[in-house]
VODREN-642561 format. One record per residue: residue in one letter; x, z, y of N, C-alpha, C, O in turn. Coordinates in steps of 0.02 Angstrom, whole numbers, plus 50000, padded with zeros to 5 digits. Layout:
N
AXZYXZYXZYXZY/...
// end
This chain:
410
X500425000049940500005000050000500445000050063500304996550111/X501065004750059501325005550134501894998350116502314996750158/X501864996250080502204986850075501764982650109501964977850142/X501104984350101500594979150118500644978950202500604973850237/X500754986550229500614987450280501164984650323501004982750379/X501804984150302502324984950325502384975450335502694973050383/X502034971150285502204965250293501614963050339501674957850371/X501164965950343500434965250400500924965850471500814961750515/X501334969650478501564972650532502044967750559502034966050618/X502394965850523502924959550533502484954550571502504953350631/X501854950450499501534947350532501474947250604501694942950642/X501174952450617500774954450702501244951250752501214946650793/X501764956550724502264956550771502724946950799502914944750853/X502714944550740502764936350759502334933850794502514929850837/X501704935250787501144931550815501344932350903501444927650942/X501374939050916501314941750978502144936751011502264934751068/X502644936150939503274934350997503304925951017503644922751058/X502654923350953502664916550962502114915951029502094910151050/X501814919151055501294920551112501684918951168501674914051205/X502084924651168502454927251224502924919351231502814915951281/X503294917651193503684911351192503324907051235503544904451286/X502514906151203502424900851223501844901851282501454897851307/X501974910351295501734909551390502474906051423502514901751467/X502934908851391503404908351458503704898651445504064896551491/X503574894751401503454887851407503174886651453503384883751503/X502424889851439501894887951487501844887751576501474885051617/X502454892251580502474895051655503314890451685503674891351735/X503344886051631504174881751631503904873251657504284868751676/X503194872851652502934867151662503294862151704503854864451711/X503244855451741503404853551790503194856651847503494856751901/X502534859851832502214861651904502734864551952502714863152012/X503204868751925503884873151951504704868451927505264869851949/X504574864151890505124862651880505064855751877504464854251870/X505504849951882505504844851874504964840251909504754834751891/X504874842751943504094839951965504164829251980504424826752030/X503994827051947504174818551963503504816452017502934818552009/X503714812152070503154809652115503364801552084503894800652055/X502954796852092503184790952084502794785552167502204785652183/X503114783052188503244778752287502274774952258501754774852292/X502354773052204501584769352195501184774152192500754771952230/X500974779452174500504782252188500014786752260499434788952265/X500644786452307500574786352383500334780752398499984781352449/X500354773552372500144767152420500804761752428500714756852464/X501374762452399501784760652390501674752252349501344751752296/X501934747352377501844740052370502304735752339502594731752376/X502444735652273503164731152237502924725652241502814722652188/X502724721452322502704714452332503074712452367503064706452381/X503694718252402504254714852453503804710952519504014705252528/X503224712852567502924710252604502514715852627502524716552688/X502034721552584501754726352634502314733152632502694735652590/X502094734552714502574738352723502344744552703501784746652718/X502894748652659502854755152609503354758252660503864760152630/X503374759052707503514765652746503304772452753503604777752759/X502494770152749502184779252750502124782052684502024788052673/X502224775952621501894779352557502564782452532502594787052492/X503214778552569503924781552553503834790252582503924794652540/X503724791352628503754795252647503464802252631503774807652625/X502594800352623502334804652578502434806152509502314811652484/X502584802352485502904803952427503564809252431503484814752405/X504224807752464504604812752488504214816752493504254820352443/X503624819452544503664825452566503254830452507503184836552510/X502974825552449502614827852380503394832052346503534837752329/X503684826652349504284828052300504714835152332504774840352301/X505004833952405505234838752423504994846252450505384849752481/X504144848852432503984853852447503304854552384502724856452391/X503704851852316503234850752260503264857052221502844858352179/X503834861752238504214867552192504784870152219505064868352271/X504964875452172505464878152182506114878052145506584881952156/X506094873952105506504871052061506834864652081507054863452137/X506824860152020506894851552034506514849352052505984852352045/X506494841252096506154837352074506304830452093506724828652135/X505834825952052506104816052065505534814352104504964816552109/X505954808852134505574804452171505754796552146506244793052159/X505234795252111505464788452071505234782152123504674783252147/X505494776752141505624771952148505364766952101505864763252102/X504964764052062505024761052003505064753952022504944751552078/X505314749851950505524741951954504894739452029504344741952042/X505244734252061504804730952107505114728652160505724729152157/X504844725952218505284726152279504664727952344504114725552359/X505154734052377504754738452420504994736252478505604735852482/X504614734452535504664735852583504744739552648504244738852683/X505094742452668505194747752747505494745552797505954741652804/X505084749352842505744748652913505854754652907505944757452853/X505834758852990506104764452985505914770752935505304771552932/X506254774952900506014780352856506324783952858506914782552850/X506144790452868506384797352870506384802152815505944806552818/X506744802252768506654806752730506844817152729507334819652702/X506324820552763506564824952807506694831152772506384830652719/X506934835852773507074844552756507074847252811507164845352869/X506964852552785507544856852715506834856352679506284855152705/X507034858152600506494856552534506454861452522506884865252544/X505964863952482505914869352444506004867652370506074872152328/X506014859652348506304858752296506914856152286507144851152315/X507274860752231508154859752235508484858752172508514863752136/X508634855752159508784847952203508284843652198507874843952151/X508244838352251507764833252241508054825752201508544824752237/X508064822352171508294817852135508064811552161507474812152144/X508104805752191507824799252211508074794252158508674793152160/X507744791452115507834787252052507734779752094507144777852093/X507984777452114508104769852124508254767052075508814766952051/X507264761552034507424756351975507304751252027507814747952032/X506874749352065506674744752111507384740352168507994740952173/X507014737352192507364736652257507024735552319506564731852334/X507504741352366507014741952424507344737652479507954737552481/X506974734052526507094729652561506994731152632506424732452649/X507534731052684507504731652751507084728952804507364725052842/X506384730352815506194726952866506654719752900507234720552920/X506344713752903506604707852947506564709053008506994708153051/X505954711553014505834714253116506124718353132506124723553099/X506544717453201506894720253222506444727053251506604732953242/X505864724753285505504729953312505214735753272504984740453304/X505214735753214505134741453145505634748853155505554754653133/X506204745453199506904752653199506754751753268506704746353298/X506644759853298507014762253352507404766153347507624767553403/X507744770253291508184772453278508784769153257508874763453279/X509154771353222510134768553210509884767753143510334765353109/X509284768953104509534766853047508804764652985508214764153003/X508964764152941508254759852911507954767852855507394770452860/X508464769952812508234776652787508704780652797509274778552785/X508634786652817508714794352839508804799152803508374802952824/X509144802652747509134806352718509294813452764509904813752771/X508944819652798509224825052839509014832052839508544834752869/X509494834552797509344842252830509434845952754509284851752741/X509704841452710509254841852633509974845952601510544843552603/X509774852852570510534854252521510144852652447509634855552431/X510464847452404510384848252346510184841252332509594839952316/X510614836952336510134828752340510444823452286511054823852290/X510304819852249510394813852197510344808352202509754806552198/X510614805252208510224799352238510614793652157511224793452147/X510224790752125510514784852062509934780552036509434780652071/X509924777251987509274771951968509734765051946509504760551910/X510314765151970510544758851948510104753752014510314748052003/X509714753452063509404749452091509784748252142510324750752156/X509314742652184509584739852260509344743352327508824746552336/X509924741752376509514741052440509694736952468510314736852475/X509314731452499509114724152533509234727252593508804731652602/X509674726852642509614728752707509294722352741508994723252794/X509344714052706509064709652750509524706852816509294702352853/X510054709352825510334707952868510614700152899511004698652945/X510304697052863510574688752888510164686352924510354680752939/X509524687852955509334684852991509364690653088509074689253140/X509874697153073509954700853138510654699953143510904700053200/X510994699253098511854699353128511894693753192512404694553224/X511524689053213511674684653279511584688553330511814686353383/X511214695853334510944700953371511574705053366511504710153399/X512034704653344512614710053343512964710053416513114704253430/X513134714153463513694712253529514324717053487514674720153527/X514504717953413515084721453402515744716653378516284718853358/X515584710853384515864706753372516424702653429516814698053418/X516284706353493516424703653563516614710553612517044710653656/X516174716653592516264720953625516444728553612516144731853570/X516904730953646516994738753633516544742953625516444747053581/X516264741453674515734746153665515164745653601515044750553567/X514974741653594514564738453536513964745253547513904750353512/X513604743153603513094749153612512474749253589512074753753600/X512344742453544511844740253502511944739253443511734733753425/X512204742353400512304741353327511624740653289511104743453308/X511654737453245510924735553200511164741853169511714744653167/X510374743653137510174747053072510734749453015511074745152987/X510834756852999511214758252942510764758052897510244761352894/X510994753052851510294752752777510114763052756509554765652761/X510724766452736510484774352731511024776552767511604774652778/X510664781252781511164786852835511054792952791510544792952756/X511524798952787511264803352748511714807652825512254806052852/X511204813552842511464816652907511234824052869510734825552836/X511774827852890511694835252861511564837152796511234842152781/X511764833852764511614834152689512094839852656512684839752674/X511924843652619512484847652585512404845852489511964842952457/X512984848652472512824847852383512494841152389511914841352369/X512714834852411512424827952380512864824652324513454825652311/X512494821052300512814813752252512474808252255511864808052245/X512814803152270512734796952245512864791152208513394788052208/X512404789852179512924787152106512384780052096511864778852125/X512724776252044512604770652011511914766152056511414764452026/X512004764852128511554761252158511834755052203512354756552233/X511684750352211512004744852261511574743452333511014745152351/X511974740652358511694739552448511974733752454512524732752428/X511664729452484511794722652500511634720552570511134722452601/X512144715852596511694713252658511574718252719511284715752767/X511764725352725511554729052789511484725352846511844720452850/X511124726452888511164723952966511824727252991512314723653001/X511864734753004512384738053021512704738952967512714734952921/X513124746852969513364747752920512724748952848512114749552843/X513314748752800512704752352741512724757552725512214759152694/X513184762352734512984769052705513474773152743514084772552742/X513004778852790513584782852835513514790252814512904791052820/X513724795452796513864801852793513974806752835514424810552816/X513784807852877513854811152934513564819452926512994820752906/X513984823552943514084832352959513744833352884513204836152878/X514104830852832513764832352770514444837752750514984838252779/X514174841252692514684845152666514644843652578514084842852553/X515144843452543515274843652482514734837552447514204838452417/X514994833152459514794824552437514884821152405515324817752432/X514774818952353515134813852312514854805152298514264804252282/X515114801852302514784795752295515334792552242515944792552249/X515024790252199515444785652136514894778452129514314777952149/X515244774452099515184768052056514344765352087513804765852058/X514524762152164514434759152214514534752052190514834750952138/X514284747652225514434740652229514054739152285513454740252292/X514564735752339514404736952409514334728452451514804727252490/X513844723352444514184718052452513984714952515513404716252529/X514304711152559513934705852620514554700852622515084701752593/X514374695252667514684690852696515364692852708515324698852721/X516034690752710516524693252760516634690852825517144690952861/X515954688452836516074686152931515374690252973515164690353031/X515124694052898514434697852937514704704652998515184708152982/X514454705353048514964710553090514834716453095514244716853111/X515014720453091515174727653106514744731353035514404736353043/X514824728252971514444728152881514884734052854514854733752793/X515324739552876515614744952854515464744952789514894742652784/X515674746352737515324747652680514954755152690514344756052698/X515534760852686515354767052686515984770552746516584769552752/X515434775152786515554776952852515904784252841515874784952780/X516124788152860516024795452850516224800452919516834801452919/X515964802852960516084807052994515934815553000515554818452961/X516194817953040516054826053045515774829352972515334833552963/X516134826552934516044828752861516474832452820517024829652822/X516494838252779517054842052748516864840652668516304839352646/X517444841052631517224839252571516814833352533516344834252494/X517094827452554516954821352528517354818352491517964818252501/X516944814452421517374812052386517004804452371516384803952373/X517474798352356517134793052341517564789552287518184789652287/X517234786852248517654784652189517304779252164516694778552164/X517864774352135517674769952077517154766152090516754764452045/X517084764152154516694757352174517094750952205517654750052227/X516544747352196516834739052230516474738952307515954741652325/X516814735952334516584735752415516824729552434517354727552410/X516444725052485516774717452493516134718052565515544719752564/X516544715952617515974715452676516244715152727516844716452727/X515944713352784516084711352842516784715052885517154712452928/X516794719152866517294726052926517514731852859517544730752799/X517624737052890517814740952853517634743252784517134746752786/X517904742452715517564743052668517544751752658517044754852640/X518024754152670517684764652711518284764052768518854761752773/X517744768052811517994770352859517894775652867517314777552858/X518504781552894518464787652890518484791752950519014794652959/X517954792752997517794793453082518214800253098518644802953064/X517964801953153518174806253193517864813853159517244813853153/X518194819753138518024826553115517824827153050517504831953027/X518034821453018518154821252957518574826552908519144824352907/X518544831152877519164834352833519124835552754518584836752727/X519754834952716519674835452659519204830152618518734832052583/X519364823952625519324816652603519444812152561519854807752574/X519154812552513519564809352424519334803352418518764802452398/X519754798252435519554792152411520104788352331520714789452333/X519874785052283519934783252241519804778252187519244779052162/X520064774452169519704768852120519274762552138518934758752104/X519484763152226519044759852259519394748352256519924745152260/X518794747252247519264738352248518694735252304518084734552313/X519334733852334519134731252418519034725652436519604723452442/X518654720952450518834716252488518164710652471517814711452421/X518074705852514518464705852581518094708952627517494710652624/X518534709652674518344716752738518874717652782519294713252793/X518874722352803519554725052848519984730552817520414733952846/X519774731052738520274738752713520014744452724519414745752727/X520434747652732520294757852714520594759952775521194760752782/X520154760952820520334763752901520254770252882519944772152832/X520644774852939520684779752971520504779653058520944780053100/X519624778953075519684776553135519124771953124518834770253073/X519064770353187519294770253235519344777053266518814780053257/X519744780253297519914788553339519674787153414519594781453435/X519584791753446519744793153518519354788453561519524786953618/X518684785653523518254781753591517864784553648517714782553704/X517704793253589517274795953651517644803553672518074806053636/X517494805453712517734813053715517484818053693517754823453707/X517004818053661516954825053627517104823653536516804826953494/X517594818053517517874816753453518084823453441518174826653493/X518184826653388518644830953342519094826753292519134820753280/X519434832953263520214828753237519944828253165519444830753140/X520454823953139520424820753053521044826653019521494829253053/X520944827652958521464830752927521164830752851520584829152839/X521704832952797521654830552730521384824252686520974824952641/X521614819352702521324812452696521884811052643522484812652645/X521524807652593521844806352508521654801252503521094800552529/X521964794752469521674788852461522224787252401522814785852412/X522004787652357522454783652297522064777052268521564774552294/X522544773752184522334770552149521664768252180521074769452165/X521954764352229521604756252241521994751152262522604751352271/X521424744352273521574739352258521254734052345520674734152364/X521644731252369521384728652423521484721052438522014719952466/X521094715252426521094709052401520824704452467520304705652498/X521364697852486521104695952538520864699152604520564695952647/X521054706152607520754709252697521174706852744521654703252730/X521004708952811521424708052849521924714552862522404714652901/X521744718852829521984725352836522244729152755521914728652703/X522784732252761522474736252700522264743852703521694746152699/X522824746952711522784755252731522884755252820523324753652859/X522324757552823522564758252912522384764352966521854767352960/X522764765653009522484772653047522354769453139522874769253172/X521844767753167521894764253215521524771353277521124775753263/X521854769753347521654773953385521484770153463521784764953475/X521104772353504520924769453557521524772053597521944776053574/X521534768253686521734770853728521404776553751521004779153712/X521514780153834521054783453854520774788453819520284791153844/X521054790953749520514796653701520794802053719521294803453752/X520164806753678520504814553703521014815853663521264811453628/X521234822553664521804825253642521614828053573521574834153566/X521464823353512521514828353444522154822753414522544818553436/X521984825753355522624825153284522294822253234521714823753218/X522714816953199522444814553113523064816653071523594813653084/X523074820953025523614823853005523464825052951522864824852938/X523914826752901523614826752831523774823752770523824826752716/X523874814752785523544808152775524054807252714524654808652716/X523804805152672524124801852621523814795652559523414796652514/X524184788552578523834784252531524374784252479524964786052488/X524084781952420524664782852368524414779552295523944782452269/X524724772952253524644769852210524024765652246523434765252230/X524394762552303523724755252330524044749452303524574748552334/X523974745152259524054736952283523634731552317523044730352307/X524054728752358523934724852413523974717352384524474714852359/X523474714652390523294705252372523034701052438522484700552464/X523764698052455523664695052491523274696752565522874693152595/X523524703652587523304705752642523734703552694524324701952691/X523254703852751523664700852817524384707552850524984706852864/X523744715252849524214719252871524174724852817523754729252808/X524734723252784524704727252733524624735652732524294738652689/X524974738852786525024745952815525294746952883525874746452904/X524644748652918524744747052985524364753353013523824755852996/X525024755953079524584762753124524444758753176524814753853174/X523984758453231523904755753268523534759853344522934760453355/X523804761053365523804765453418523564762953491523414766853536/X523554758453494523174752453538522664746753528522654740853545/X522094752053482521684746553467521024743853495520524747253509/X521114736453500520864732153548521064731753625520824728053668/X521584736553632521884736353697521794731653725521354730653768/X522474725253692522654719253709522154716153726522134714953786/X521604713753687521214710553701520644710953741520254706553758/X520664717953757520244719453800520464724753869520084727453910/X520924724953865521454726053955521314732153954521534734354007/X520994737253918520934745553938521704748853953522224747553922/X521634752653997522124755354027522464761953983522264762353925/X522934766954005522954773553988523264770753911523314765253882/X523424778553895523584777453815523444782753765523234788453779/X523604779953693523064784753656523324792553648523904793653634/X522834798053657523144805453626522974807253577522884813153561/X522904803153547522904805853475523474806353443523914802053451/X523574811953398524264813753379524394812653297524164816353254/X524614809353290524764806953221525194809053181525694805353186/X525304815353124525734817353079525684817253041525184814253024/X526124820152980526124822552918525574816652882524984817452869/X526204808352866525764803952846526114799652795526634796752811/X525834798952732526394797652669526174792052628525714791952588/X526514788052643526274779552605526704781252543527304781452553/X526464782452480526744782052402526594776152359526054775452329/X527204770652358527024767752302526344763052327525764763652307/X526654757852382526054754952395526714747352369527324746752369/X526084742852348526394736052293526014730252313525434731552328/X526194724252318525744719252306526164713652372526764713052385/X525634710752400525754704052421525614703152493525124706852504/X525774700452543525554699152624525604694952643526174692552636/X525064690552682525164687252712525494685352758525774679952765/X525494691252802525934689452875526654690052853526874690752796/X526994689552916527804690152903527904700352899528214704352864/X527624700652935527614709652957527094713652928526584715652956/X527334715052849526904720152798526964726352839526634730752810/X527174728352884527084736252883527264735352945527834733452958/X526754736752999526624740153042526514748053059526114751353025/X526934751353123527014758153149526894757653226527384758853261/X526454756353249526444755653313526054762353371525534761553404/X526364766753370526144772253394526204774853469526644772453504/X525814779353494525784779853567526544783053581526974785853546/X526504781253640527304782753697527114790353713527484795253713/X526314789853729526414798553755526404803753711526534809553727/X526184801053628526354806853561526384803753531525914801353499/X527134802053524527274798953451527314801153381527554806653367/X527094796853336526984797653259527524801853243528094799753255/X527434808253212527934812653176527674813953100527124814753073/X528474813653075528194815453003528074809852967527954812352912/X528014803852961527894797752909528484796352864529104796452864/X527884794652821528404793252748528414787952720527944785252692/X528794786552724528694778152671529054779252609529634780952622/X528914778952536529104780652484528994774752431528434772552422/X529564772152396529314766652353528794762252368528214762552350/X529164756752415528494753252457528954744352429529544743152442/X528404738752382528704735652364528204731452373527754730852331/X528224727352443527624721052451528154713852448528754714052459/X527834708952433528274702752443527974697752499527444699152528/X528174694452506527884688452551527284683252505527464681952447/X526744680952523526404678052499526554671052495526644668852552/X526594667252456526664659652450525994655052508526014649452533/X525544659752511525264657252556525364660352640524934659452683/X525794662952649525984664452730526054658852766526324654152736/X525854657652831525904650452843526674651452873526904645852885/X527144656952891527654657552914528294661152845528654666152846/X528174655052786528564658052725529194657052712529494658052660/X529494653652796530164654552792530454658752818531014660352797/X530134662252880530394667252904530374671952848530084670852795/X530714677452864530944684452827530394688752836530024688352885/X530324694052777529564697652775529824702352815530434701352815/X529674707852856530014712152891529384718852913528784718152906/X529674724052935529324729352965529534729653034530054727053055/X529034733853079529064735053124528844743453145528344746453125/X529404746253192529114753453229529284752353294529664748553324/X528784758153313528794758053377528154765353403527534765553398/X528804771853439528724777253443528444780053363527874781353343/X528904780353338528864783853261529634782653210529824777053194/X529864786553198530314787953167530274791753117530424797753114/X530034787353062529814789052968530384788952946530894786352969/X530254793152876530714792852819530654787252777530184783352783/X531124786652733531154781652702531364784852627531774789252618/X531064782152588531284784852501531354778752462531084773352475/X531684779852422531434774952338531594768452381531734768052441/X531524763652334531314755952361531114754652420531004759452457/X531044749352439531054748352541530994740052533531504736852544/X530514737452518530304729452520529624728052563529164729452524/X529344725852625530024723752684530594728252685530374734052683/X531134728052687531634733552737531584737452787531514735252845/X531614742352776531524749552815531564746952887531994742752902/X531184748952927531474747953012531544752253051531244757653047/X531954750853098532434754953118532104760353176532454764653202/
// end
């Protein structure tokens, strides 16, 4: 009898723990976790013609105040239409995930943006962004609307296809951008970022097509994408720090800037900037640190590129401390202060006669540069392939290590 009771008792006792299990399943639902919105069920249009601006949006704001947990915001196969879109925070769901299968397409009308950019990611800690999908910025029928092609100022830049502004804890991964009007993808006062395996493409005569922008940002990393476009394939702005670039294959474009520096006055300085194992094909640039006249007084310091080869670039490694001066007569000269800057093991091919440019300001000159195992040759296609390949300085006095092809200058 007290056997009988004793296996009754067991019984019970499972019943109650398989209960309990499967309240606390029950309370694991999406409703709190994972919560998925999908852009079509807001009003969202995969005909590439009505504009899905508001259903983009509501949907975000389903997704980002859906829980307190995760949640997605799916995109599905199609082609969506927007102009301007804001995707806004702070969320109460963390992280939010944006699944790009579709492709979303940039408004043609110009009058759609009164802002700088076509989508907005801001304010958001905890963000995903992948799908393997597109974004159509559309940009071939506004680049004739560009004045950055002619002017310093360039006080009308088209549309950044995404801007991600204040973002913390982001990723971006496995999505493409094509065609931006402006740039395609800028990072700005974000913290701890990562963007990998990108494919970034436009014209190489489309103007001011940046691939990926980054400013007033700490803790950014970008890796293992292809980039080919109008201007800079990354460019790394003003208050930038702690900067990992990697694996990146360039071209065509203008290369891997540092800069442009010193256009406005309330710039802050650049420091910890990493750029290895890449590859830079046909630019006019390859590794470069360029600075205005007239700027305020900060520093890019830090800097180190290391395992680049160069194909057939015009300027293979070039500081440039007067940029657009010449061509455009600005007076004064640059203060930006340029140190602690280490070319390792850069290889490959140049067009011009003068692979390595140092051209630094008279009133703070470049301290601290390194040139280390630097082995470019002259290109069979230089149109000047009898002259001698050579370097040039000027206000900078680098070290020299290892191998020295151009020859070290003096």
């Amino acid at each position: 009898m007290a056997h009988s009771f004793s296996a009754t008792a067991v019984a019970l006792a499972l019943v109650v723990a398989l209960a309990l299990v499967s309240c606390g399943a029950e309370g694991a639902r999406p409703t709190d976790t994972d919560a998925a919105v999908d852009v079509t069920k807001f009003g969202a249009k995969p005909d590439g013609e009505s504009n899905s601006a508001m259903a983009f949006i509501q949907a975000w704001n389903a997704a980002c105040k859906s829980s307190t947990g995760p949640s997605k915001l799916i995109i599905p196969p199609g082609r969506f239409m927007i102009g301007e879109t804001i995707f806004q925070g702070p969320c109460s769901s963390k992280p939010v995930t944006v699944e790009i299968q579709g492709t979303i397409l940039a408004n043609s009308d110009m009058s759609e943006f009164t802002g700088k950019e076509c989508l907005l990611f801001q304010d958001v800690d905890g963000l995903t962004i992948l799908g393997g999908g597109i974004f159509d910025g559309q940009g071939q029928s506004a680049w004739q609307y560009s004045n950055c092609r002619s002017s310093d100022n360039c006080n009308s830049p088209l549309p950044i296809s995404i801007k991600f502004q204040k973002v913390t804890n982001g990723v971006v991964q496995d999505i493409n951008l094509v065609n931006s009007k402006g740039f395609h993808m800028t990072i700005t006062s974000c913290n701890n970022f990562v963007v990998e395996r990108l494919n970034i493409t436009a014209p190489g005569n489309s103007p001011n097509t940046d691939g990926i922008h980054i400013s007033r940002s700490n803790q950014v990393r970008v890796s293992n994408s292809v980039i080919g476009t109008g201007d800079d394939c990354i460019s790394i702005g003003e208050g930038s720090t702690n900067v990992n670039i990697s694996g990146i294959t360039c071209g065509p474009g203008h290369g891997i800037s540092i800069g442009s520096l010193g256009k406005r006055p309330e710039e802050n300085s650049v420091s910890g900037i990493f750029v290895s194992n890449s590859s830079l094909t046909n630019t006019t640039n390859g590794v470069r640190i360029k600075t205005f006249h007239n700027s305020p007084k900060i520093e890019a310091s830090n800097i180190t590129f290391e395992d680049i080869t160069m194909n057939e670039v015009q300027n293979p490694i070039i500081i440039d401390q007067h940029y657009r001066s010449k061509k455009h007569s600005t007076g004064g000269v640059s203060l930006v202060k340029i140190s602690d800057v280490h070319y390792k093991n850069i290889r490959g091919s140049s067009i011009s006669n003068v692979a390595i440019t140092l051209s630094c300001s008279s009133s703070v000159p470049c301290e601290g540069i390194e040139l280390a195992d630097i082995d470019i040759t002259l290109s069979s296609n230089c149109l000047k392939k009898l002259l001698p390949l050579s370097s040039s300085c000027s206000f900078a006095k680098p070290v020299f290590k290892g191998k020295q092809n151009p020859p070290a200058c003096e």
